[in-house]
N, C-alpha and C positions, 0 to 999 in steps of 0.2 A: 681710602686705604692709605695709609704711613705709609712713608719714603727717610730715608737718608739723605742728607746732600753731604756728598766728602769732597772736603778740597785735599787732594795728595802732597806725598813729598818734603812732609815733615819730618823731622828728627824728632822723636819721644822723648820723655826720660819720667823717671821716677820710681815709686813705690804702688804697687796694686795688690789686693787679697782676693784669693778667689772666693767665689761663692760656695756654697753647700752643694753634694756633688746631686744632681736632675736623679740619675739615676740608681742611686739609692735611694731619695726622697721617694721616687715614685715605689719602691717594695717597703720602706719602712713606715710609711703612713697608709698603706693598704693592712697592714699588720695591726692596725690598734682593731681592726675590729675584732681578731681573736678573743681582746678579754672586754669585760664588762667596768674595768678597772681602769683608773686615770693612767695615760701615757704621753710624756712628756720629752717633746721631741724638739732638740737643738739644733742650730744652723741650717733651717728650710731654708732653698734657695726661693726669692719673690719673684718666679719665674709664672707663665704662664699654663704649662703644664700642669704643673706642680702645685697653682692655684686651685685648677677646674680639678682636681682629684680631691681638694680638702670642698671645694663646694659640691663636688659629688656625695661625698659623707654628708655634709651637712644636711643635703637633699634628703639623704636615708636617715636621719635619724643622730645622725654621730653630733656631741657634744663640742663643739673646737671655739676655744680660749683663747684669743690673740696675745700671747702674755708679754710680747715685742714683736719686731718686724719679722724676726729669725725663730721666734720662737713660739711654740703653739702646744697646749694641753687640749688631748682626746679624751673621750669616753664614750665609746659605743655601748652604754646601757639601757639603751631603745631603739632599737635599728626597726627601720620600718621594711622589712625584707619585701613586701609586695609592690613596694614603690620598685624594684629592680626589672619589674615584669611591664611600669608603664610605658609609654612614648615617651616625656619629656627623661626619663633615664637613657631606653634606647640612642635618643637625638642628641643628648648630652655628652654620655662615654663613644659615642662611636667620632666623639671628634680626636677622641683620647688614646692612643696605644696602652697607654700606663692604666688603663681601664681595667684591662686583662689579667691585672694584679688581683683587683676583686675577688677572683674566683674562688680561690686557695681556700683563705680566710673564711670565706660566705659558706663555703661549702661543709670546711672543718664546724664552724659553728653551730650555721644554721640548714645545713644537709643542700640546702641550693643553691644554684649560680646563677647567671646568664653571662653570657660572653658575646660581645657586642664583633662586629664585623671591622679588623683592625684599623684605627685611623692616625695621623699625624700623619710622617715623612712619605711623599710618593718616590722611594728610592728603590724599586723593585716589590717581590712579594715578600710577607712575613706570613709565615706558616704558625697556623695554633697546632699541629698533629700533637708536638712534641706534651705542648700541656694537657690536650684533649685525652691521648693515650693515657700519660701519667697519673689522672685522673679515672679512668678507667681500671690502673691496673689495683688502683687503692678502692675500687669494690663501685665508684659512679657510675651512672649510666645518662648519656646525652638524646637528643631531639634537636635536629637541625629546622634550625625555621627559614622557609623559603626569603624573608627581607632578612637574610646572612646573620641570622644569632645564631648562638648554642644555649639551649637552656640542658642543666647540670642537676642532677638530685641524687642523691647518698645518704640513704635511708642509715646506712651505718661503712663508716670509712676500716678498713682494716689493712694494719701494715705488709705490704707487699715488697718485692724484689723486682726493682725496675734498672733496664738498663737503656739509657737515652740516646737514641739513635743522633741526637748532637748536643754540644755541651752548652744549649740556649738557657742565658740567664735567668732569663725575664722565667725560661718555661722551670728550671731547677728550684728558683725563688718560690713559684705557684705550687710546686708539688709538695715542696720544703712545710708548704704556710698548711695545706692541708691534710700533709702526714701527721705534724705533729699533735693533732687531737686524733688521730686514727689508734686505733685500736691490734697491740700488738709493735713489733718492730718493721721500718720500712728500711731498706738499702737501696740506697742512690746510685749506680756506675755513671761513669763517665759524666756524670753531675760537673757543672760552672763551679770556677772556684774564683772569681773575680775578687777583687776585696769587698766592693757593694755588699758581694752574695754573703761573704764573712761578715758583713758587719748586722746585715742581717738576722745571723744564725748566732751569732753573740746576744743581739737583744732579745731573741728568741728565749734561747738559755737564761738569761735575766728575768725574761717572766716568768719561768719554769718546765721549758722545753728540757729535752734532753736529745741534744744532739750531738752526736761525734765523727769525727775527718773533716774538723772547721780549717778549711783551706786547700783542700784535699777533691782528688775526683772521685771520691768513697765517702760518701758522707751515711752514716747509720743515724736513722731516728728512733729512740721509743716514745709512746705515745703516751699523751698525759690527759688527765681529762677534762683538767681545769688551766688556763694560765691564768697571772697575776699580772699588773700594773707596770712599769718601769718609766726610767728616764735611759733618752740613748741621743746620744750627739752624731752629728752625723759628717764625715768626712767631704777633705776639701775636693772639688771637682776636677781631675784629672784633664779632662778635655778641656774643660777653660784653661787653666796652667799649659796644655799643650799649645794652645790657642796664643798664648799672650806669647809662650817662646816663638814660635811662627813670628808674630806680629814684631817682636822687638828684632829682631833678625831681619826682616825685608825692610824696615823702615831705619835701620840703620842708628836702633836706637839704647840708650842705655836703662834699661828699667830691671828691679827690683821684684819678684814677684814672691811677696812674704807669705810663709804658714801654709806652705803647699801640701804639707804631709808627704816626705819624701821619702819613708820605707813602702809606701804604698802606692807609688808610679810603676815599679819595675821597668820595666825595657825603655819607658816613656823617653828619659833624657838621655840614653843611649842613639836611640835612631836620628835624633835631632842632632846630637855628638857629629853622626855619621854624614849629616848632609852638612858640616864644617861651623858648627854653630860653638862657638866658644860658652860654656858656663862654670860658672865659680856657685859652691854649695856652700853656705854660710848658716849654720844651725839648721832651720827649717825653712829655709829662705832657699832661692836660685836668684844667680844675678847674671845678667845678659847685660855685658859690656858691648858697645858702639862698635860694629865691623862695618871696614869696610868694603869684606870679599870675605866669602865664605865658601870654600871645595868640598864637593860631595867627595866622600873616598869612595874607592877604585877594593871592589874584592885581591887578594892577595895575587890570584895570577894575572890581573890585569883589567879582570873579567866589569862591566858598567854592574852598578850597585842595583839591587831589587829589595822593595821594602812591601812587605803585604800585611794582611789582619792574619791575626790568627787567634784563638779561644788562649784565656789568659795562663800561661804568663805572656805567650804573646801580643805581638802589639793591635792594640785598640784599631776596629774597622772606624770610629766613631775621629781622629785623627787622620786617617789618612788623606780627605781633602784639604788640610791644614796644611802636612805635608808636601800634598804637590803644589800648593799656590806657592809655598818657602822655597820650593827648588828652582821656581823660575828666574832669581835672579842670582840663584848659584853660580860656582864654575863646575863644569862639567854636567854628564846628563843621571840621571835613574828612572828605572822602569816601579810604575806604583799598579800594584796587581790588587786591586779589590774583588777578593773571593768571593764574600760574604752576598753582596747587593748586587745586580744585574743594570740598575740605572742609577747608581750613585755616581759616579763620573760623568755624569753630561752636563754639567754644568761646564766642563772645559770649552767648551764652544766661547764663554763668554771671557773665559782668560786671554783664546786666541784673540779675538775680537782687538783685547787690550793690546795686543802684540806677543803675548807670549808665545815659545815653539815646543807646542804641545802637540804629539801625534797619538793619535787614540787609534789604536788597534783595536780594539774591539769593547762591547759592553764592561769589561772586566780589566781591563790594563790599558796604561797610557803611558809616553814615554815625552820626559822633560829634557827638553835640553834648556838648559840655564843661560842666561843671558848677559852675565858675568856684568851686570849693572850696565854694559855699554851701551844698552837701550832702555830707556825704563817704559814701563808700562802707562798706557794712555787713557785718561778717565773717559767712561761710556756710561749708559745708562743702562741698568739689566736687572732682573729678576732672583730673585732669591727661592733655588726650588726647594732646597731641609735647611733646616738647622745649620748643619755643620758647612756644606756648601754654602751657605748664605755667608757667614763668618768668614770663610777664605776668600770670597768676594771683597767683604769686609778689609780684609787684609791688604788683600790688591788695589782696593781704591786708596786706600791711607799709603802705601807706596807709589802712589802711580802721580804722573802728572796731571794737573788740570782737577776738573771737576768730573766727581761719577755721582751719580744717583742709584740707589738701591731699592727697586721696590719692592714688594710683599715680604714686608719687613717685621712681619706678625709671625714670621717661620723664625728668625732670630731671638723674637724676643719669649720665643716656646721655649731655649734653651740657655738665654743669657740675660739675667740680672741686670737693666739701668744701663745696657752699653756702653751707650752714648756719655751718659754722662760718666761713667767710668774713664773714658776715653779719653774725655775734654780734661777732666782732672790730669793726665800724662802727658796734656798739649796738641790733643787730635785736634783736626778742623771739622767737626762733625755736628750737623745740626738734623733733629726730627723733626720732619715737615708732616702732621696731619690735615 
């Protein structure tokens, strides 16, 4: 198993791009299977995830053209749909959350699914109700199988009135992909209105969907019977660009983070604002000038600052462990309330470790007090439990004194592009030890 070894307590500097945002990848390359027609899809991130879902197609039949590192032509016009009922499919998506995108598509097309038992991040539970129901109310009907699938069949999909008991992406994206070959009008309530979910419902429309309240918690579909072919680019990833402000901020460093796509952050550079992070907007660019102190603000009566997830426009759960590893060497404290996930905070265990003063009240809220650089943090050896935890580890070891090693460093590289060597390019001290 891969490790990190970081020597800390460098000063950064320079120019970075982010990558292709994970989470749109993973709904817009679930989406070529709706047509039979070539779709050519820009700036994939060469992410892990993101890989095993284009070898997932590949498995079933789908066509994929490497035409660069970023860029990849589909065609699903031989999908082998009973390969979805094997083991080596079972064994393969249930490593994969972004699996569950499948279903939409497969279903709209080809009347069936499977829905594998959800895998990636162990940060609490993820609930299918939301898509299962949705699915349902569009005319499917499911079979639970005792080793955690759902198998999905829709003799004929027809446009329903659904209102979603919560505004889950991933489940909005899935109902999105299978209304629109349904038969008649569907209406979406309380539907995600994330940009992913937009950008989505844009290429949708490009093939020949017809959907409307593209941004909106009302989204109406009519159903078509055929889609067509398109080209669709895919935006830059918000949680990286949150990632790199974190990162230039505790390390004290001056870096550049070009082409971020900055009408489509919303709140993003605001809360970062909040916890005393200076930035300068320059075209499409953010630039993180070298602090040497940065103050969380104080609510107007005086009150200590609280920063939670909330369904977009507000701010991304998929940030918020970014955020608390940046608050440790603030001035002043903030309370971080993750609603969303039940075990995504426990990886503070390994921040205190480093010395930081973190008090974890309970599964869902932790309270920073910042350490106003007078102590810096001290390199340890620990574990990476998701993605985005892993990264603020990440963060903390490139701040912190001394040597940290990062193990199970296969959960970072599920959601980040080349790190490492990104890193090194900025002047990280960071080497992958296989």
């Amino acid at each position: 198993m891969s490790s990190f070894q970081v020597y800390g307590g460098k000063k950064l500097g320079g120019e970075i791009t982010p990558q292709g945002a994970k989470n749109e990848a993973l709904q817009i390359i679930s989406a070529v299977l709706l047509t039979a027609e070539k779709v050519t899809i820009t700036n994939i991130p060469d992410i892990i995830d993101v890989n095993l879902l284009i070898e997932l197609l590949g498995d079933m039949g789908v066509k994929t053209e490497r035409v660069s590192r970023d860029t990849c032509i589909f065609q699903a016009d031989d999908v082998n749909v009973q390969y979805l009922n094997s083991d080596a499919y079972h064994k393969k998506s249930g490593k994969l959350r972004g699996s569950v995108m499948l279903a939409g598509p497969m279903l709209a097309r080809f009347k069936k699914a499977y829905i594998p038992k959800p895998g990636g991040d162990k940060i609490g539970r993820r609930r299918l109700d939301t898509h299962i129901i949705g699915f349902e109310k569009l005319g499917a009907s499911f079979q639970y199988n005792s080793d955690g699938y759902f198998y999905l069949t829709a003799p004929e999909l027809k446009g329903a009135t659904i209102m979603l008991d919560e505004p889950s992406v991933t489940g909005t994206a899935n109902i999105v992909m299978a209304a629109v070959m349904a038969n008649g009008i569907t209406s979406i309530y309380n539907a995600a209105c994330e940009p992913y979910l937009q950008q989505l419902c844009r290429m949708l429309n490009q093939m020949g969907a017809k959907i409307a309240g593209i941004g909106s918690n009302l989204l109406t579909i009519e159903g078509v019977a055929k889609l067509n072919g398109a080209q669709h680019r895919m935006l830059p990833d918000m949680i990286e660009i949150g990632s790199f402000i974190g990162l230039a901020a505790m390390t004290q460093s001056d870096v550049t983070i070009k082409n971020v796509g900055l009408e489509h952050l919303g709140v993003i550079p605001d809360k970062f604002q909040q916890l005393g992070i200076k930035m300068n907007f320059v075209g499409d660019d953010i630039h993180i000038p070298s602090q040497d102190m940065y103050e969380i603000q104080r609510y107007m009566d005086g009150g200590v600052l609280t920063i939670y997830d909330h369904p977009w426009p507000g701010f991304t759960p998929d940030l918020l462990s970014i955020v608390l590893v940046t608050a440790t060497q603030a001035k002043g404290s903030v309370l971080i309330h993750q609603k969303m996930f039940e075990s995504r905070l426990f990886f503070v265990d390994k921040l205190i470790d480093m010395g930081a003063q973190i008090i974890l009240c309970d599964p869902h809220r932790a309270v920073v007090i910042g350490l106003e650089r007078e102590q810096k943090l001290r390199g340890i050896t620990m574990s990476s439990p998701d993605i985005r935890a892993g990264v603020a580890l990440l963060i903390a070891a490139l701040s912190a004194e001394g040597k940290s090693t990062i193990q199970n460093i296969e959960q970072i590289d599920r959601g980040y592009q080349n790190i490492d060597l990104r890193l090194q390019a900025l002047g990280a001290d960071i080497k992958r030890v296989v």
